[in-house]
C-alpha positions as CSV (number, residue, x, y, z in Angstrom):
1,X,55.4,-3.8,39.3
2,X,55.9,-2.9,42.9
3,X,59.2,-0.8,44.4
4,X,59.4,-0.5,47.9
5,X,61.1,3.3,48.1
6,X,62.5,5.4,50.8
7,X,60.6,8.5,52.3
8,X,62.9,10.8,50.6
9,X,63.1,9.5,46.9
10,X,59.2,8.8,47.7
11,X,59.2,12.9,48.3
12,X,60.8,13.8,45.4
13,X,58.8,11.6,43.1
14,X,55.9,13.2,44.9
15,X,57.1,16.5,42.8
16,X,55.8,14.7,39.3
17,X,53.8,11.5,40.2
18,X,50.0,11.0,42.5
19,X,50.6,10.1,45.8
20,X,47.8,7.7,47.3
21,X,47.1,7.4,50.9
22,X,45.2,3.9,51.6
23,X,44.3,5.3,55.6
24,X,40.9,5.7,56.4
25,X,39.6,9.3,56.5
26,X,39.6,10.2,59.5
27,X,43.4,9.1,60.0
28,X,44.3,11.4,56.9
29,X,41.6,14.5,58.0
30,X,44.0,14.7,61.0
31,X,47.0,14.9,59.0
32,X,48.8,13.9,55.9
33,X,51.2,14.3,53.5
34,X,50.3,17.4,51.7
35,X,50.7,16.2,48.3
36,X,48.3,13.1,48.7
37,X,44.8,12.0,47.6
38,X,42.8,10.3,49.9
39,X,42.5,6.7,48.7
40,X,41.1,4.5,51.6
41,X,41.3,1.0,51.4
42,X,38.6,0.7,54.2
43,X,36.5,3.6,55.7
44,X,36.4,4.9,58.8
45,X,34.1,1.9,60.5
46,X,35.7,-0.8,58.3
47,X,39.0,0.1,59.7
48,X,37.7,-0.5,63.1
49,X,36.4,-3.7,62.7
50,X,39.0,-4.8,61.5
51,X,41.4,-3.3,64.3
52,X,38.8,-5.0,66.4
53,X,38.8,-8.2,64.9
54,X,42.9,-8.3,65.1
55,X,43.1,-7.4,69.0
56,X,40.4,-9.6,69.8
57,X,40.7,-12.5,67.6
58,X,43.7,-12.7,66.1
59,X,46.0,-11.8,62.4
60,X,44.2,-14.2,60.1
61,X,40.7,-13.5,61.1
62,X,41.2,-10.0,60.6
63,X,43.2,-10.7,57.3
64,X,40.1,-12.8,56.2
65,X,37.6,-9.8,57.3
66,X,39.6,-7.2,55.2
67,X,40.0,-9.1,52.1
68,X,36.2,-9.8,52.3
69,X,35.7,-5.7,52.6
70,X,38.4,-5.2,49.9
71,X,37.9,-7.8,47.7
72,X,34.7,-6.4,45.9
73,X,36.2,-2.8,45.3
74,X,39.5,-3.8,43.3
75,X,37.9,-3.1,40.1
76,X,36.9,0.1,41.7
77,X,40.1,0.9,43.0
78,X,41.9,0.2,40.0
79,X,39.8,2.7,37.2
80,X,39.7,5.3,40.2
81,X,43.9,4.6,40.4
82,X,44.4,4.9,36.4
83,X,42.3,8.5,36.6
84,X,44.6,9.9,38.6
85,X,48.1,7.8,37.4
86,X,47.7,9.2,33.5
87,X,51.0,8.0,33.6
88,X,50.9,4.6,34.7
89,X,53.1,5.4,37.8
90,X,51.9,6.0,41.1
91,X,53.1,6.4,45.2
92,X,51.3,4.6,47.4
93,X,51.8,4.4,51.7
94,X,49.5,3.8,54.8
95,X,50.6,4.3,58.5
96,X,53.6,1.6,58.7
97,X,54.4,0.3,55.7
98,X,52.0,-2.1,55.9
99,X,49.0,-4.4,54.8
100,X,47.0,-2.0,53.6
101,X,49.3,-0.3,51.4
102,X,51.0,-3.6,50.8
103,X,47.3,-5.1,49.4
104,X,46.9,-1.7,47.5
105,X,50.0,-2.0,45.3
106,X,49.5,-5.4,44.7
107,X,46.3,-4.7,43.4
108,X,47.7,-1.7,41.4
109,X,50.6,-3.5,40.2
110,X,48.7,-6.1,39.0
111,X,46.5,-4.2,37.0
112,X,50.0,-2.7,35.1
113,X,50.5,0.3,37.1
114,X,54.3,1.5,38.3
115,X,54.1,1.3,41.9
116,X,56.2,2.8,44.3
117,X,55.5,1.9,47.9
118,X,56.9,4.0,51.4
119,X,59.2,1.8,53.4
120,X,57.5,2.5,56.9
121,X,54.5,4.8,55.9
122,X,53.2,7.6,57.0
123,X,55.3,6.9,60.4
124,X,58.7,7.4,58.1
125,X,57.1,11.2,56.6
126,X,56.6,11.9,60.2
127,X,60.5,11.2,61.3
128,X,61.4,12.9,58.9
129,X,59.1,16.2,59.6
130,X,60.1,16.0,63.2
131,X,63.9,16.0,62.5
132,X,63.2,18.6,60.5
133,X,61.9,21.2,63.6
134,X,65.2,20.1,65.9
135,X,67.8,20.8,62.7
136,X,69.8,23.9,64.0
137,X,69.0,27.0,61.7
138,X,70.1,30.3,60.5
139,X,66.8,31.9,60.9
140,X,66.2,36.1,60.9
141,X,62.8,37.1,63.1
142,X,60.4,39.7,61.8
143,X,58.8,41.5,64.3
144,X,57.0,44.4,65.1
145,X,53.4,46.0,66.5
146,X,50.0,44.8,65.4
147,X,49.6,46.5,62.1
148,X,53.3,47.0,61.1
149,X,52.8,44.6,58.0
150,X,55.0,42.0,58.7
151,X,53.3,39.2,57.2
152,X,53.0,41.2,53.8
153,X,56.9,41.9,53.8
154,X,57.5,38.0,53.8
155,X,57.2,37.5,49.7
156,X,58.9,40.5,48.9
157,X,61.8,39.2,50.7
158,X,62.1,36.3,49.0
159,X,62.6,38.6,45.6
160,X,65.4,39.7,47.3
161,X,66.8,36.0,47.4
162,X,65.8,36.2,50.8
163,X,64.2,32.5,52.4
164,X,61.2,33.1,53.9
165,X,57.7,30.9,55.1
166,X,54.8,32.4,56.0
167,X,53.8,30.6,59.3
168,X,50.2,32.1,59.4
169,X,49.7,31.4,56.1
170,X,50.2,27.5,56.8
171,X,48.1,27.9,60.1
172,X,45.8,30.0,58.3
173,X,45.1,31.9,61.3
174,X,46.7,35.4,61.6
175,X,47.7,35.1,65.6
176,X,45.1,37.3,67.6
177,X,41.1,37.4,68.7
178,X,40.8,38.9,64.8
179,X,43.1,36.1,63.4
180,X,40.4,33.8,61.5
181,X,38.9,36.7,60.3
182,X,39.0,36.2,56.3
183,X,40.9,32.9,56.8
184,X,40.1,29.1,55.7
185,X,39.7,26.9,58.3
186,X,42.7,26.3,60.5
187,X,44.6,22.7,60.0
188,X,45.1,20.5,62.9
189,X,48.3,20.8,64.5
190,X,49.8,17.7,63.4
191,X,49.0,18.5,59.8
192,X,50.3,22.1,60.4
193,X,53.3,20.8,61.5
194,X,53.2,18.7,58.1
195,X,53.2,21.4,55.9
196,X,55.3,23.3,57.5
197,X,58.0,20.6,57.7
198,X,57.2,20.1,53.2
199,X,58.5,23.5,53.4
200,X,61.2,23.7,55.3
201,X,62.6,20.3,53.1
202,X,62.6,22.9,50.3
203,X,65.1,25.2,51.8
204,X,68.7,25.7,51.4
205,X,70.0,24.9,54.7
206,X,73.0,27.0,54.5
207,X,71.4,30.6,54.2
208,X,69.0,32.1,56.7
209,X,65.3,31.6,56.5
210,X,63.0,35.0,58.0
211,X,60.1,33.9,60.0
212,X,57.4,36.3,61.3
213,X,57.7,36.3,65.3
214,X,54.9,34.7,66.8
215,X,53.9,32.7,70.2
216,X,54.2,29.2,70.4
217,X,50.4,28.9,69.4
218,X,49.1,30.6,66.0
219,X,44.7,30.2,66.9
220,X,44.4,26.6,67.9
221,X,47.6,25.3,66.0
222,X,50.7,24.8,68.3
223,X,54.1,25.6,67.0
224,X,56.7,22.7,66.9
225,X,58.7,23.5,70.2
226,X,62.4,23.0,68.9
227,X,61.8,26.0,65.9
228,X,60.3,28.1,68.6
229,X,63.0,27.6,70.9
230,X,65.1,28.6,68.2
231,X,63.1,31.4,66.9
232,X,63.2,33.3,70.0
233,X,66.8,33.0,70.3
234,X,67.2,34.4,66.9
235,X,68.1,38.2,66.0
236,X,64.7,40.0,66.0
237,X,64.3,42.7,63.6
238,X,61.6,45.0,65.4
239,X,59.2,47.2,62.7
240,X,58.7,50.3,63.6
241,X,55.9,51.9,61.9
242,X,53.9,54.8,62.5
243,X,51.2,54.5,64.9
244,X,48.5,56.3,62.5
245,X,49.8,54.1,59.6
246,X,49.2,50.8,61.4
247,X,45.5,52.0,62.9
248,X,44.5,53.1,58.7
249,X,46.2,49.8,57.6
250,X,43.9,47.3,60.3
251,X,41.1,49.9,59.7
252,X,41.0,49.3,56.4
253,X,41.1,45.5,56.2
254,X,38.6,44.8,58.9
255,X,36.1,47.5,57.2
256,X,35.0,44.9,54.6
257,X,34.1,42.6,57.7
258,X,30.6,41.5,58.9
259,X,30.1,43.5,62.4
260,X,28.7,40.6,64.4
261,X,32.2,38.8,63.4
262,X,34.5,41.6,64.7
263,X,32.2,42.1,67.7
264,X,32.7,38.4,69.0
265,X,36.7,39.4,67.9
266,X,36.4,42.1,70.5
267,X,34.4,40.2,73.1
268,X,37.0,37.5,72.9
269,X,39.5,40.0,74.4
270,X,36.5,41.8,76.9
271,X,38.1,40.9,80.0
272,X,41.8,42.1,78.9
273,X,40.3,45.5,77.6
274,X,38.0,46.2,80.5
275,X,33.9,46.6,80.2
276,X,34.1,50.3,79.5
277,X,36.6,50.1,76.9
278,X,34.5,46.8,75.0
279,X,31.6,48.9,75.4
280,X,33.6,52.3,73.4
281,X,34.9,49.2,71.2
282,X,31.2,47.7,70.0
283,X,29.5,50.8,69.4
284,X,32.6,52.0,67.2
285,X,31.9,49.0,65.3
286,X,28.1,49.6,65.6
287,X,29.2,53.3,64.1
288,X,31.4,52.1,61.7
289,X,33.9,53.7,63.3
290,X,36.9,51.4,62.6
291,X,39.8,53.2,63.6
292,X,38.2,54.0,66.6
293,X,37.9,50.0,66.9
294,X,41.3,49.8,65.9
295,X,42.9,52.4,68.7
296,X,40.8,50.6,71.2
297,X,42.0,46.9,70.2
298,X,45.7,47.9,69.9
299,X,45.7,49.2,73.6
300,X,45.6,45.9,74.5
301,X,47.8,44.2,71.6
302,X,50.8,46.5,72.0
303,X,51.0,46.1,75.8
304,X,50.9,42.2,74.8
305,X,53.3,42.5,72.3
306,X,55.9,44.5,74.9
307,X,56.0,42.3,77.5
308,X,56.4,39.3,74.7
309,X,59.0,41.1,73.0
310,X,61.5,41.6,76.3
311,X,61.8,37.8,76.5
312,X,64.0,37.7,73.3
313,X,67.8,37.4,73.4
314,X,68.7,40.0,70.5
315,X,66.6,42.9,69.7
316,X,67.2,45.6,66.5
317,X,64.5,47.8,66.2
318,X,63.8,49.2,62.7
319,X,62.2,52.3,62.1
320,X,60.3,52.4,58.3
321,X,58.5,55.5,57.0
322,X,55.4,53.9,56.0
323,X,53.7,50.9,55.2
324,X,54.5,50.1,51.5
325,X,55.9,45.6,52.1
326,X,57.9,46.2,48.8
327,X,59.7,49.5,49.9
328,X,59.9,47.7,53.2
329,X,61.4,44.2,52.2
330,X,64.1,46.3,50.7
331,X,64.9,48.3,53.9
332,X,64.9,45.1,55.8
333,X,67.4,43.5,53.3
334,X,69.7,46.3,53.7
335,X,69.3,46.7,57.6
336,X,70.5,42.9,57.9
337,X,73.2,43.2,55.9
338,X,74.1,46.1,57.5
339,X,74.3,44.5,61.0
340,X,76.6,41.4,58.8
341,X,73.1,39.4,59.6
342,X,72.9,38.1,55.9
């Protein structure tokens, strides 16, 4: 049994049943909806033969090429489906809506599987992520000095009821020379945008979501440009925290990192820092020395960070004690509410 669903019912059945995406690899490596398994109908080369075989010769030739590639994997397709589908309903899409997926649920619905197929694919998910980024928003900035723990306030926020999303999480990059340090690799843009679009379909649109302040790229993934148009016209809630707090707090994460790693950090930033300062900044790292390393680095970051900051619209700086995110998340809370933000 086939049913041809719409991207949002297919989304919230995505909550409890497998979703199967019958694109070739290399169209879902470069993005895809974050639930799904990939489940090609043709690899990467089989998919462009047959793309071949359609511009060149024609629909039915290249109808008649693909069932001859997918005819001899049904079986195949069909134990690999009922492994996943314990429940004998699955979700099923390819770019448009089309063959492929359309072939695929046959094939599963044949074999007595519940099928629920994406009226227009992938393409639909997409819309849909993309009208997500230009919906207006209530949204609170958190912002503050390299060091000031912003990202480590974000969950502690949301104990307070608070909405919040952790863009460098979802970019996994942490925004500077250092920011892959630690990190899995960083998604591509478009699937960045993906999952942060999943998240922001989770939200209550009616109260405010806090974002961590960043620039319009986070490493090599690029921020959708209608949230960051919004994002710096949001109320910016400025940490400040103690210089020497901030230096022990970076000193002590990049301590447990390999030195030829934070040396190509540093180098990475050589011609903003000057040759004598890299030089001071390498053989504190050759030393050990990393709040030396630190002091050095942040020279460069907080001018950075100044001149970024004085393009925002609405600035409230927030002076905290010290550096614990719990105690912190509180004293943002309050601060807001004081200044009728929540």
């Amino acid at each position: 049994m086939v049913n041809s669903i719409s991207i949002q019912e297919f989304l919230q059945k995505a909550e409890q049943l497998p979703v199967l995406d019958v694109r070739a690899p290399k169209e879902y490596a470069a993005g895809h909806i974050p639930a799904a398994y990939s489940f090609p109908i043709f690899d990467d080369e089989q998919r462009a033969r047959v793309g071949t075989a359609y511009k060149q010769q024609g629909h039915d030739p290249a109808v008649l090429i693909g069932l001859d590639l997918f005819g001899p994997r049904m079986s195949e397709f069909v134990k690999q489906a009922n492994k996943l589908a314990t429940g004998k309903e699955v979700l099923v899409h390819c770019w448009r809506g089309g063959m492929r997926s359309g072939a695929m649920a046959w094939l599963l619905g044949f074999s007595g599987l519940k099928v629920h197929l994406l009226q227009g694919g992938y393409k639909a998910y997409r819309r849909l992520v993309h009208a997500e980024f230009e919906q207006s928003r209530k949204l609170l900035i958190l912002s503050g000095l390299t060091g000031s723990g912003k990202t480590d306030i974000l969950p502690y926020l949301q104990k307070h009821g608070q909405q919040s999303i952790d863009l460098e999480g979802l970019a996994s990059h942490k925004g500077s020379a250092f920011g892959s340090i630690g990190m899995a690799s960083q998604p591509s843009t478009e699937h960045f945008e993906n999952l942060l679009g999943t998240e922001l379909l989770k939200l209550n649109e009616e109260q405010p979501l806090w974002l961590e302040d960043e620039s319009i790229t986070i490493g090599k993934v690029q921020m959708p440009k209608p949230l960051f148009d919004q994002m710096q016209a949001a109320p910016t809630l400025v940490l400040q925290v103690p210089h020497k707090l901030r230096v022990q707090k970076l000193a002590q994460e990049y301590c447990r990192t390999n030195e030829a790693i934070l040396a190509t950090a540093i180098l990475k930033i050589k011609k903003r820092l000057g040759g004598l300062a890299t030089k001071e900044a390498l053989s504190a790292i050759s030393d050990g020395d990393m709040e030396k390393m630190v002091e050095i680095a942040l020279t460069y970051y907080d001018k950075a960070y100044t001149f970024e900051l004085a393009k925002k619209q609405q600035v409230l700086p927030l002076e905290l004690p010290g550096i614990d995110p719990e105690e912190n998340a509180a004293l943002v809370v309050a601060f807001a509410k004081q200044h009728n933000l929540l």
